[in-house]
N, C-alpha and C positions, 0 to 999 in steps of 0.2 A: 504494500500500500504506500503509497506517494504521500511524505513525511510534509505536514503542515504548516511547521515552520519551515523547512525549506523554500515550501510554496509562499508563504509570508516572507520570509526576506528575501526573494525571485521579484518579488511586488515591490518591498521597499525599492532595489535597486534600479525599479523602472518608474519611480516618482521624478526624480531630475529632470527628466523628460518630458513632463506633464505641469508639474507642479509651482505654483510661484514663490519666489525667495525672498526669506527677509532680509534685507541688507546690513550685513555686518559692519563694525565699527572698522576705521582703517588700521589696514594691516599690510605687510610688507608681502605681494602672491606670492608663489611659486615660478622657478624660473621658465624660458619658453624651452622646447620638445631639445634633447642632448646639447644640452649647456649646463657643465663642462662635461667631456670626455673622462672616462673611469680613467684615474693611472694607470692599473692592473687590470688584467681577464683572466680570471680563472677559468683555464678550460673544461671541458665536461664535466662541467660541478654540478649540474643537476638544475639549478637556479630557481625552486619553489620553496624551499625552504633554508634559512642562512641565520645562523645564531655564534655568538662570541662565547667562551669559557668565562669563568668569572673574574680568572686574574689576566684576560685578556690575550693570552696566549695563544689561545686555539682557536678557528674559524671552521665551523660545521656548515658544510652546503649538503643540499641533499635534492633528489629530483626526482622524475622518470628513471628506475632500474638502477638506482645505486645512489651514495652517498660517498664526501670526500672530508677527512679530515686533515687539516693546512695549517701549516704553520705561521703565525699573524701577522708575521713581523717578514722574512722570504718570501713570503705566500708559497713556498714549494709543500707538497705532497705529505703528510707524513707517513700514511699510509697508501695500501694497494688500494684502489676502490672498493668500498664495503658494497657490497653485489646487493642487490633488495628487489626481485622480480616484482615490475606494476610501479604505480606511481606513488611515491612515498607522501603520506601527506604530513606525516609530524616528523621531529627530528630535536635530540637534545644533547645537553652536553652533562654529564653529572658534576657535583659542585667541587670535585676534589679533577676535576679534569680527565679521570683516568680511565672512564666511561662513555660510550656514546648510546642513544638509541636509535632506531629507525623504526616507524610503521604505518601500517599502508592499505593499500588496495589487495593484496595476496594473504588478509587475514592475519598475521602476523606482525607478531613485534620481536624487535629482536637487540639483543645488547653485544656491544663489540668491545674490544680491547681498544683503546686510542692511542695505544703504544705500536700494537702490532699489528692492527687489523682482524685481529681473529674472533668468530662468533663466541660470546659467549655462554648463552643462552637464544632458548626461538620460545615465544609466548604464541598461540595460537586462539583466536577469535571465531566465529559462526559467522563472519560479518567483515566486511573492509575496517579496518580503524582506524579513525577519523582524528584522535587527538591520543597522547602517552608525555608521562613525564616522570623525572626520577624524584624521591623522597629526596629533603633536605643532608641527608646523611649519605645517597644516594647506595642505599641497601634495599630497596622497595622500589617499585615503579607501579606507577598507575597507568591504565588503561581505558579507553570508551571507545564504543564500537556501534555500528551499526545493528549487530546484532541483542540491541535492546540492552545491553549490560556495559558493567564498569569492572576491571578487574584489578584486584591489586598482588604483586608477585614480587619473590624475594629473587635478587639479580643472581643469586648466584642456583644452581640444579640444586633441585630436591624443597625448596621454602615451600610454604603454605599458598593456600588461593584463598582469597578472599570475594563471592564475586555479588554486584550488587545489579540489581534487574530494575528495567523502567518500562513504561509504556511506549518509549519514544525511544531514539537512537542517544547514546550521549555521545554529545559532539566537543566538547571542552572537558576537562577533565584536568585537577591541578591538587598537591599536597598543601598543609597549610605551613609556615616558615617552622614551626615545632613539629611537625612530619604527624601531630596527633588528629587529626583530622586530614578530609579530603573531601573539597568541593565538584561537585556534577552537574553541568548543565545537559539537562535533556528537554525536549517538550518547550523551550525556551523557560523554564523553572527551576531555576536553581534550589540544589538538595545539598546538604551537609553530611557526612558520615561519619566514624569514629573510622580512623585507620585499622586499628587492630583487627576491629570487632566484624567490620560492617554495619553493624547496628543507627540505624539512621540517628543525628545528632539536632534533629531540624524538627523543632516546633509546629503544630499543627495553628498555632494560633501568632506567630510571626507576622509582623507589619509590611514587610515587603516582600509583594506578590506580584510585583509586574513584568510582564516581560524583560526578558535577557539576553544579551548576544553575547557578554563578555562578564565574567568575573576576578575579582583579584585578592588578595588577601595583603594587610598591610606589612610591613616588617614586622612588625613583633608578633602577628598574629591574632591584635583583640581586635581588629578590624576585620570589613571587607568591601570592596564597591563593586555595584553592580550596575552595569553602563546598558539601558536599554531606556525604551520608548522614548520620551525628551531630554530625559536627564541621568544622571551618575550616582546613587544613593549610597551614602555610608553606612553602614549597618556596624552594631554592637553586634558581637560574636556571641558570647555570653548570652548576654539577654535576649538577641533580636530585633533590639529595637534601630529605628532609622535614627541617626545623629544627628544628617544634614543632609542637601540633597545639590548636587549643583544644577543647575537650572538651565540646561543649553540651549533649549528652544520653547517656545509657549506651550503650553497642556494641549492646543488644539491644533498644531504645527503637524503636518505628515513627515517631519525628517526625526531622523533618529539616532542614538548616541551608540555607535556601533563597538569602541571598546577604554580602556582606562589604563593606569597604569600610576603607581607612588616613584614619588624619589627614595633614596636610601636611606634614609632618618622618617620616612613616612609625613614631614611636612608640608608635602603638597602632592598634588594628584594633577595627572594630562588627561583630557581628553579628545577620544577622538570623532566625528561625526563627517557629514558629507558636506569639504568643503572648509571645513574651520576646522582647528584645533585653540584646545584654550586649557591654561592654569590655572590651578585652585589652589587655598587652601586648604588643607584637606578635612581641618576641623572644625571650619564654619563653612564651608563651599561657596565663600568669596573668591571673585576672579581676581589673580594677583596680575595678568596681564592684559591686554589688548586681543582682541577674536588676531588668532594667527592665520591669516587666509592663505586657500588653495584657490583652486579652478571650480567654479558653482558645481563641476558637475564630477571633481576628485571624492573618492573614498577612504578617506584614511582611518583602516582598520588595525596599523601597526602603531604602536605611540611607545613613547619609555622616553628615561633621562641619562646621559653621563652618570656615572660613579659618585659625581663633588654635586650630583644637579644643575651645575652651572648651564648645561646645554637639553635642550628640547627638543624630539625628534618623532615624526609620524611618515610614514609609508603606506602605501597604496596603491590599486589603480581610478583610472578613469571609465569614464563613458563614452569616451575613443579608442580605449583596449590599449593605452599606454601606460607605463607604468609612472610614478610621480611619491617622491621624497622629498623630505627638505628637515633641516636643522635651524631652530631658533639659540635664542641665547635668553634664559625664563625667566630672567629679572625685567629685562628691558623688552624684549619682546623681538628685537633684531634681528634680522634673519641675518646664520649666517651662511649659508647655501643653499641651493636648492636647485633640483634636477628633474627634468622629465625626458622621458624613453623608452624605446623598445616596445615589448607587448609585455600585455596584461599577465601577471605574476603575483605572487605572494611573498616570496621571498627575502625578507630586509632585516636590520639588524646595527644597529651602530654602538663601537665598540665601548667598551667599559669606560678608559680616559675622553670620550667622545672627539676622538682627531680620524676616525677611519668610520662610513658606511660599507656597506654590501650588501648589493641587491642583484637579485636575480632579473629574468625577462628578458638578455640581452638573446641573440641569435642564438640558434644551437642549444640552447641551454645554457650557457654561460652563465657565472656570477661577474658584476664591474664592482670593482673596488676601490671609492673616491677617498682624498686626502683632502681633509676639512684645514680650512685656515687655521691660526692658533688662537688660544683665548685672548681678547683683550685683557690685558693688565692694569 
């Protein structure tokens, strides 16, 4: 049966097309179609999915039929291509670096060595899998699948299974930073779970019940936002309750807050939507910026900060099937690059110090690898 939400956000992405815009406050666009040229090309990196290590080290691209782990600073190879039949749709990096995962369209998830390339484990699904990630300790990994369920599984042969069933496919799937929970978006509703247990952790009597595209949990873990219908809601972990809401577009608005993301002290929160991104704080959900503008008709479904915060960064495509990133600077609102290109992709990632992008969509599959200016001082 043909997944509802899916059919819902198919609808959203064909409101820009139809729909009139409110006009945001001025902001710095995005720049025109391949200005500037990636320095770097990773060749057959896969170019849908691209993520940094934590201490910046490592560059994970992942694609159609395999995945590459690079070293960030070379860009050379460090291993043989991790082979992954079908098209991978997730792809991570575990926090100690020494781990990778891939999974996908062939059912499967599977953990490699990021030393040597070699399988470490194959997780197996009823279903393509849609989203995977490793616990904060990275000894566990979580799984969602089409196949109506969430699994969670110990990285090394032989751990326990954990598996949790929904009505709908879970399509996002994440640990919380103390690995003791793990949130589930299925059915666009997000669920809570005890990691250990399975045992659901989520209130039947919870204030925030609306639609979801994206979830995130803050650093310490008593938070969490969840970025759907107009706005970005913070939620008390604990209790449930809503703390603040940011408020991206009018209650009666057809645009929608497609995903979120904290800085690393949890002081502020990105958003991202069609077309803007914007700063908050994160504990009253005042804008600490200016609407960071794209193209009326850009997607920006990837968002995050720099390491220090200092820099602000959303990814996406368009409603031309080109792809479109750009980096602000979150105090001032400044842009300080930005890039459109190629075709429509998912793949982006800007590194931990924020001086390096990488995004996928280039020809072939390719990843381009830009070299951001340096901080103002």
């Amino acid at each position: 049966m043909f997944n509802s939400y899916v059919y819902f956000y198919f609808l959203l992405r064909l409101i820009p097309l139809f729909a009139p815009r409110e006009q945001p406050n001025s902001g710095e666009p995005v720049a025109p179609i391949d200005q500037p040229a990636p320095a770097v090309v990773l060749h057959g990196s896969g170019g849908t999915v691209a993520a940094f290590s934590e201490d910046g080290k490592i560059l994970l691209t992942a694609g159609e039929g395999a995945a590459r782990v690079w070293d960030a600073k070379s860009f050379q190879p460090r291993t043989a291509p991790l082979l992954h039949p079908g098209k991978i749709n997730a792809a991570a990096i575990s926090s100690d670096g020494h781990k990778v995962l891939t999974a996908g369209e062939d059912r499967t998830v599977r953990i490699w060595d990021a030393e040597t390339g070699a399988v470490i484990r194959v997780f197996k699904h009823g279903g393509p899998v849609l989203s995977a990630a490793f616990s904060p300790d990275g000894t566990h990994v979580i799984s969602g699948s089409k196949d109506n369920t969430a699994q969670i599984w110990e990285t090394t042969p032989g751990g326990p299974i954990v598996t949790m069933r929904f009505k709908y496919e879970a399509f996002q799937v994440t640990f919380s930073p103390g690995g003791d929970k793990v949130s589930i978006l299925s059915g666009s509703a997000i669920s809570l779970f005890d990691a250990k247990t399975g045992q659901s952790a989520t209130s039947p009597d919870r204030e925030w019940m609306e639609v979801c595209f994206h979830v995130t949990f803050s650093p310490d873990g008593k938070q969490l936002v969840s970025a759907g219908e107009t706005s970005a809601t913070v939620v008390d972990v604990a209790t449930e309750k809503i703390i603040a809401a940011a408020h991206v577009w009018p209650q009666d608005s057809p645009w929608r807050v497609f995903t979120a993301a904290y800085t690393r002290d949890g002081s502020k929160l990105v958003t991202g939507t069609t077309g803007l991104v914007q700063v908050w704080n994160s504990a009253t959900c005042r804008p600490l910026t200016k609407e960071l503008k794209g193209d009326d008709l850009d997607y920006f479904e990837t968002v995050g900060f720099s390491r220090d915060g200092k820099r602000v960064f959303a990814g996406g495509d368009s409603a031309d099937y080109t792809n479109v990133w750009a980096v602000w600077d979150s105090k001032s609102g400044k842009s300080v690059q930005a890039v459109r290109y190629g075709h429509s992709a998912q793949g982006y990632a800007l590194s931990p110090d924020g001086t390096l992008v990488a995004g996928g969509g280039l020809k072939l599959g390719d990843t381009g690898i830009w070299k951001l200016p340096a901080d103002d001082k």
